[in-house]
C-alpha positions as CSV (number, residue, x, y, z in Angstrom):
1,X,73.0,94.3,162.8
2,X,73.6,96.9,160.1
3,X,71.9,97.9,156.8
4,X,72.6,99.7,153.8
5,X,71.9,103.8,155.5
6,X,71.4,104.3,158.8
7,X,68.7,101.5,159.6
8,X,69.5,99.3,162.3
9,X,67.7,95.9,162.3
10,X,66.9,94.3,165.7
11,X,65.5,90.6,165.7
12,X,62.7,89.5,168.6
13,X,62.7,85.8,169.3
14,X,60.2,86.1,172.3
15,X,56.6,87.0,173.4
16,X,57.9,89.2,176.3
17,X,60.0,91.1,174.1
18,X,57.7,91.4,171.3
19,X,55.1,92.9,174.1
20,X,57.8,95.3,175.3
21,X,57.6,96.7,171.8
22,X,54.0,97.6,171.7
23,X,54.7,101.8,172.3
24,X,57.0,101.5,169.9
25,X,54.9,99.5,167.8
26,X,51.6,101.8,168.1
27,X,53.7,104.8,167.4
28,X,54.5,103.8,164.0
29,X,51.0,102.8,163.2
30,X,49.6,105.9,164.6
31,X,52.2,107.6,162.0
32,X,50.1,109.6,158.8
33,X,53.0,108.1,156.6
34,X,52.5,104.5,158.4
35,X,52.2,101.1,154.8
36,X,50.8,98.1,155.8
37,X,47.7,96.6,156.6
38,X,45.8,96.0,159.7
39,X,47.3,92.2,160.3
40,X,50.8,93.7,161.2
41,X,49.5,96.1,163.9
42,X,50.1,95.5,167.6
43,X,45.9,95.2,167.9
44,X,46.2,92.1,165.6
45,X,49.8,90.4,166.2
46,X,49.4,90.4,169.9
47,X,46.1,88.7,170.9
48,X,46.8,86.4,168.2
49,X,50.1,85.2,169.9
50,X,48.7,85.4,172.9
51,X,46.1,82.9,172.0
52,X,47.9,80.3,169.7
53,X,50.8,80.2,171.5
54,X,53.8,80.0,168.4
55,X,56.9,78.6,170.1
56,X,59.2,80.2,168.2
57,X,59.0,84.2,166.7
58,X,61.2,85.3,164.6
59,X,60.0,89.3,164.3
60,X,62.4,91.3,162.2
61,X,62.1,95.4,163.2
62,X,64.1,98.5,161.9
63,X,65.1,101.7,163.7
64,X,66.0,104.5,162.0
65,X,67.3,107.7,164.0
66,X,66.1,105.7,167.2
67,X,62.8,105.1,166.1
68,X,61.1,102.3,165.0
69,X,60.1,102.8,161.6
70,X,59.8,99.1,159.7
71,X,58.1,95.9,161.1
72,X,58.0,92.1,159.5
73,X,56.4,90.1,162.0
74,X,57.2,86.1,161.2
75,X,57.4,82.9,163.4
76,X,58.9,79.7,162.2
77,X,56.1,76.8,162.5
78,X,57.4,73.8,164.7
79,X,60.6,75.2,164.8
80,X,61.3,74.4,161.1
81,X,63.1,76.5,158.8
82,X,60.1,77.8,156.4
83,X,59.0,81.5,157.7
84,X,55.5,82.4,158.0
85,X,54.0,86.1,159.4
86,X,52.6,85.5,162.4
87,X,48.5,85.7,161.9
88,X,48.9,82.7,159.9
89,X,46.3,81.7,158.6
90,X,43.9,84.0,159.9
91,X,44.9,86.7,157.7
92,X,44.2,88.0,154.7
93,X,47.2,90.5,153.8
94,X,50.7,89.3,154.9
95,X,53.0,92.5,154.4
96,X,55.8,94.8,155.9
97,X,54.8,97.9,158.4
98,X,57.2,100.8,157.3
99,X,57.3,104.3,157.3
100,X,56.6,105.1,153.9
101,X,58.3,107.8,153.8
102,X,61.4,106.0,153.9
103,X,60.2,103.0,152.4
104,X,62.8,101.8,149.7
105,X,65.7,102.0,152.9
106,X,63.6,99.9,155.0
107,X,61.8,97.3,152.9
108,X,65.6,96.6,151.6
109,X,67.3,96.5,155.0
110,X,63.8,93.9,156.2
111,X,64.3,92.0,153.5
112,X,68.4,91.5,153.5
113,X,68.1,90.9,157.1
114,X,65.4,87.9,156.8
115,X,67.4,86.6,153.3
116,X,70.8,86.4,155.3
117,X,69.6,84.2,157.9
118,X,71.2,81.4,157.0
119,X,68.5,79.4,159.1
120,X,65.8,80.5,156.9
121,X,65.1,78.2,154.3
122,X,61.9,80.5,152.8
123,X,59.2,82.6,153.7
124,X,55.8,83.7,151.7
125,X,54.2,87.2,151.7
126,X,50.4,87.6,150.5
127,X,50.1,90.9,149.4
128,X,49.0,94.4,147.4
129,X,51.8,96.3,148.1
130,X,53.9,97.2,145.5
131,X,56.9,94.8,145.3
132,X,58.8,93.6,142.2
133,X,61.6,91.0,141.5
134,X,63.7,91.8,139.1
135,X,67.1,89.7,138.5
136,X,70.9,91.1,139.7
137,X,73.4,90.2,137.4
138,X,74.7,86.6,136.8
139,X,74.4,83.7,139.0
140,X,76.8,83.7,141.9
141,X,80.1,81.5,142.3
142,X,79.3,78.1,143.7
143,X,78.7,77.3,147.2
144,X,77.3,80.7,147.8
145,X,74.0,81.2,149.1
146,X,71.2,82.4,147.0
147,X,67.7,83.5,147.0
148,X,64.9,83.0,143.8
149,X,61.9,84.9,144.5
150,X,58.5,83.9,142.8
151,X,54.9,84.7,142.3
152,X,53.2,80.9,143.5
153,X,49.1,82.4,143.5
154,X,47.6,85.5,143.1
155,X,43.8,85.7,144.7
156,X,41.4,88.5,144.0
157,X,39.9,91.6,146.5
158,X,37.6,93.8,146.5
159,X,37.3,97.4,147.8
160,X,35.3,100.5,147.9
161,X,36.9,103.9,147.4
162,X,34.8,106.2,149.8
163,X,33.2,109.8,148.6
164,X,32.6,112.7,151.1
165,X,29.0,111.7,151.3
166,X,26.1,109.4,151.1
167,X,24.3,111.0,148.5
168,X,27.8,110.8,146.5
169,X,28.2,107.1,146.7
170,X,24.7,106.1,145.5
171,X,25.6,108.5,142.9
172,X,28.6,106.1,142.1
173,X,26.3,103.1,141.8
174,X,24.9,102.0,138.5
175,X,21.1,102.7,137.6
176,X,20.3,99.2,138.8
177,X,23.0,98.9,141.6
178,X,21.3,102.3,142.9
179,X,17.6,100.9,142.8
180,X,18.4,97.6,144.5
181,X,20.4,99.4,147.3
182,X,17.5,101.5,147.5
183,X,15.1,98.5,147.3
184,X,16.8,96.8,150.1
185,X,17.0,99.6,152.6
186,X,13.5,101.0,152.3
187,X,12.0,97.5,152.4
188,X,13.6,96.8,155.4
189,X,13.0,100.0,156.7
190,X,9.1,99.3,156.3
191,X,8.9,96.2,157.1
192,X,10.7,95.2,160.0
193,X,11.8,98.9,161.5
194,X,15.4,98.7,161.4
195,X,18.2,100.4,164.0
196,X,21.5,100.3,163.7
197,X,24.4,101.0,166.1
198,X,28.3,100.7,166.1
199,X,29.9,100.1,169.4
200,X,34.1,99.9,169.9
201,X,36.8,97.7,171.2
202,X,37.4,97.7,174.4
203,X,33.9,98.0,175.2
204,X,32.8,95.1,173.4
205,X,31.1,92.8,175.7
206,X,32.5,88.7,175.1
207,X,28.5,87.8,175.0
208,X,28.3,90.2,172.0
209,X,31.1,88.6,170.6
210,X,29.7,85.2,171.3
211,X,26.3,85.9,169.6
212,X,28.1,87.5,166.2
213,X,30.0,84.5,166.0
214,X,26.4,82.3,166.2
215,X,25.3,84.1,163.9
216,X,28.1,84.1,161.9
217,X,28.1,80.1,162.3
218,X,23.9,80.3,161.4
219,X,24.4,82.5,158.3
220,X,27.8,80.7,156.4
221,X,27.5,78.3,154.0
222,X,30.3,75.3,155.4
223,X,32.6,77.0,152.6
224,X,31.9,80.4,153.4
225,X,32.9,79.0,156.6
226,X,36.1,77.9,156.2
227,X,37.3,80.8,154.2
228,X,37.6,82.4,156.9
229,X,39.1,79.6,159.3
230,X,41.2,77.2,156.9
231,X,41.6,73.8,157.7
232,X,44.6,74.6,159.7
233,X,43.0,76.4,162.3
234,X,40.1,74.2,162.1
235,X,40.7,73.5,166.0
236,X,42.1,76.9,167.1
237,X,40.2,79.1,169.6
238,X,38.5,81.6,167.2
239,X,36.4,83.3,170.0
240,X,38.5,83.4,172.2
241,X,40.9,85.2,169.8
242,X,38.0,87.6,169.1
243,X,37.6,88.5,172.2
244,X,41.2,89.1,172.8
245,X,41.5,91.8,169.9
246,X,38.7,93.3,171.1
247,X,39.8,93.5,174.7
248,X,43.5,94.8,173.9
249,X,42.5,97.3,171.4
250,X,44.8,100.2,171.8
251,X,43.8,103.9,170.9
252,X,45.1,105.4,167.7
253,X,44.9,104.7,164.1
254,X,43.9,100.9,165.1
255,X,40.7,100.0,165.8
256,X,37.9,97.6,166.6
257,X,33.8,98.1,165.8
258,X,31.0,95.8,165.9
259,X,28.3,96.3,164.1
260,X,24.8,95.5,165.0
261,X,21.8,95.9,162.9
262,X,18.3,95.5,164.9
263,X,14.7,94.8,164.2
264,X,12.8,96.4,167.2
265,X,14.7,94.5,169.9
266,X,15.9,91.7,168.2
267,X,19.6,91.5,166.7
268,X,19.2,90.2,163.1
269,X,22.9,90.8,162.3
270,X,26.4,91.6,163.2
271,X,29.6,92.6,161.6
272,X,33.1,92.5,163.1
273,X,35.3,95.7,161.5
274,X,39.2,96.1,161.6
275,X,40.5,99.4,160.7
276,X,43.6,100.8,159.9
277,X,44.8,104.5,159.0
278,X,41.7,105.6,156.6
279,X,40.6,101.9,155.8
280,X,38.0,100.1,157.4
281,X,38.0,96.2,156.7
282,X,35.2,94.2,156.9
283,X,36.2,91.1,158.5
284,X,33.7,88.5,159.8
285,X,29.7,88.6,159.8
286,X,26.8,86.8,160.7
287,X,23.0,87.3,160.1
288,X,19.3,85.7,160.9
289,X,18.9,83.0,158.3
290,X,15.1,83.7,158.7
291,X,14.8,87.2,157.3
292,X,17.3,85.7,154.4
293,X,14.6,87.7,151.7
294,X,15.5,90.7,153.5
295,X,19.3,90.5,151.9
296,X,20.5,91.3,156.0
297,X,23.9,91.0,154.8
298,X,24.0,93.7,152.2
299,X,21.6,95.9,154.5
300,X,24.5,96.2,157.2
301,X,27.2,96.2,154.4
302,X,25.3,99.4,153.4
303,X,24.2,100.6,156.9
304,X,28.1,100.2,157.7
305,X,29.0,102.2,154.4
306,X,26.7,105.2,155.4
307,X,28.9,104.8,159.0
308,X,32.1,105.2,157.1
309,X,31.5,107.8,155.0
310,X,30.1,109.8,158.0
311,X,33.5,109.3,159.6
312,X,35.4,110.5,156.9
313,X,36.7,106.8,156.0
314,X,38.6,106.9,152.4
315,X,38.6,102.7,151.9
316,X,36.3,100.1,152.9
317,X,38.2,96.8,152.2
318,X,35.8,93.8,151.7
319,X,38.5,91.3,152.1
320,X,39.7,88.3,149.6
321,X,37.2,87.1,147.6
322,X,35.5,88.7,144.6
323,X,31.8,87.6,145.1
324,X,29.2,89.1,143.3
325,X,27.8,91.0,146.0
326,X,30.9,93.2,146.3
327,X,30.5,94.5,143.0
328,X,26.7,95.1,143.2
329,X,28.0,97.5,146.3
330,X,30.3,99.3,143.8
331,X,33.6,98.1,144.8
332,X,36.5,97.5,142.8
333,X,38.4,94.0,142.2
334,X,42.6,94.1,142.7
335,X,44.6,91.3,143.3
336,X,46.9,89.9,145.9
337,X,49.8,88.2,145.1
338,X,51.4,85.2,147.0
339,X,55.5,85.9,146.7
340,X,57.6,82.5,147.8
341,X,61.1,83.6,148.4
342,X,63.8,80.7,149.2
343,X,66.9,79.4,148.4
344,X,67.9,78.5,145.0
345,X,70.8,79.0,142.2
346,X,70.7,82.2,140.3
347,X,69.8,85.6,142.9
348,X,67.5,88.0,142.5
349,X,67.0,91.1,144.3
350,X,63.6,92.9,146.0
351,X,62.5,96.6,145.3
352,X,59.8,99.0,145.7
353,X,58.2,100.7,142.7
């Protein structure tokens, strides 16, 4: 199929196909000039298909001068006519992979390939990227197929912009944000002789995976629970998917790190870390309900911040949510916007600012 330039579009309507794409795949992530977010890399999309099994993928991919250089990876649920990326609902940012440096020819060619489908009935991205809709002249003639695109929820996020050093952050910090880092780490420190170590995917062992996700299950509130794992994946295989991102982690600007904060011997908390490019995203943790006074859930936030900063990380992403917590660690509240595009009278058209 062709698009406006010299962007070819090719569609993938199978697991075995999709998996044939993975060089091609990590070679665009692993670009410097690579958009997106971590949920449409190769480390994510893959284990997550290969553990809920969707029937029918729709993955839309352009190539420009051979190369792949533009990714929207959807499946249609049941076999019905409403798109959704594939991740769904496990992740928090539902957006295109592109080359940025060519961004406006791809994100247009993605997007007229997916609206002239005349299968498709709609599809919904969550995102921060910047996307507007802005309107295309009149109405068209009757009987012709058009699109209305609309903003149906916007949800907040938070993330931290990363200095060049330690000392610089806490410099960041307000007065009292400062003291009550300081608080928790030196109390901790004193009292129950932290260590702290970061280990990788692939060597992740599945019994280190199994005990962050007890903890995880200790530590949650039920609703801090099921933020993470809505209701529709209340009976999904959540460790088991886990453990597959962490076992098919691929070298390059993906990765995988676990997190594991220690007093003496004894694990007191755990973190599970995506990252992408120069962004680290926090994305699931879990912590000794015990030392609870100890705040062992902002300690490794913090321990994993000094981490970051050490490896020259520019953004660590805290995820949806804007809990008070986030703020106290001197991150910054955006917002992601939910965009429904389906069929309707009147057209509209989508651009990159």
């Amino acid at each position: 199929m062709a698009s406006p330039g010299k962007t070819e579009i090719r569609v993938i309507k199978n697991l075995r196909d999709l998996q044939s794409l993975r060089s091609a795949w990590q070679g665009l992530c692993n670009e410097a000039e690579c958009s997106g977010s971590v949920f449409q890399t190769s480390q994510w999309v893959l284990p997550w298909c290969s553990t809920f099994s969707p029937r029918y993928i729709y993955v839309v991919t352009a190539w420009r001068h051979g190369r792949l250089a533009g990714l929207a990876p959807f499946f249609f649920p049941d076999g019905g006519n409403d798109l959704l990326f594939l991740g769904n609902p496990l992740n928090d940012e539902e957006t295109f992979l592109v080359n940025r440096l060519e961004k406006h020819e791809i994100v247009a060619a993605l997007f007229h390939a997916i609206l002239d489908n005349p299968r498709i009935r709609s599809f919904a991205a969550r995102t921060t990227a910047d996307l507007s809709i802005v309107p295309d002249g009149p109405p068209p003639p009757d009987g012709v197929r058009a699109w209305k695109a609309s903003a149906i929820g916007r949800e907040p996020g938070a993330s931290l912009v990363l200095p060049q050093s330690w000392d610089e952050y806490l410099g960041c910090l307000t007065s009292l944000q400062k003291s009550k880092a300081l608080y928790v780490l030196r109390r901790a420190e004193t009292d129950l002789g932290i260590g702290f170590a970061v280990d990788s995917a692939p060597r992740i062992a599945p019994s280190e995976i199994h005990t962050l996700l007890k903890l995880r299950e200790e530590s949650m509130t039920h609703r801090g629970l099921w933020q993470l794992c809505p209701p529709a994946a209340k009976n999904s295989n959540f460790s088991c998917f886990v453990e597959r991102i962490c076992s098919e982690a691929e070298a390059g600007s993906s990765g995988i790190y676990l997190a594991k904060l220690y007093s003496g011997k004894s694990l007191i908390a755990a973190g599970l870390y995506l990252s992408f490019q120069k962004t680290v995203m926090k994305y699931c943790q879990g912590w000794a309900t015990r030392l609870y006074r100890y705040s062992p859930g902002t300690l490794l936030d913090l321990k994993m911040i000094e981490w970051c900063i050490a490896k020259q990380i520019r953004i660590f992403e805290m995820g949806r949510g804007d809990e008070p917590y986030k703020r106290r660690l001197g991150a910054y509240v955006y917002e992601l916007t939910t965009w429904r595009f389906d069929t309707s009278p009147g057209t509209n058209e989508v651009r990159t600012e």
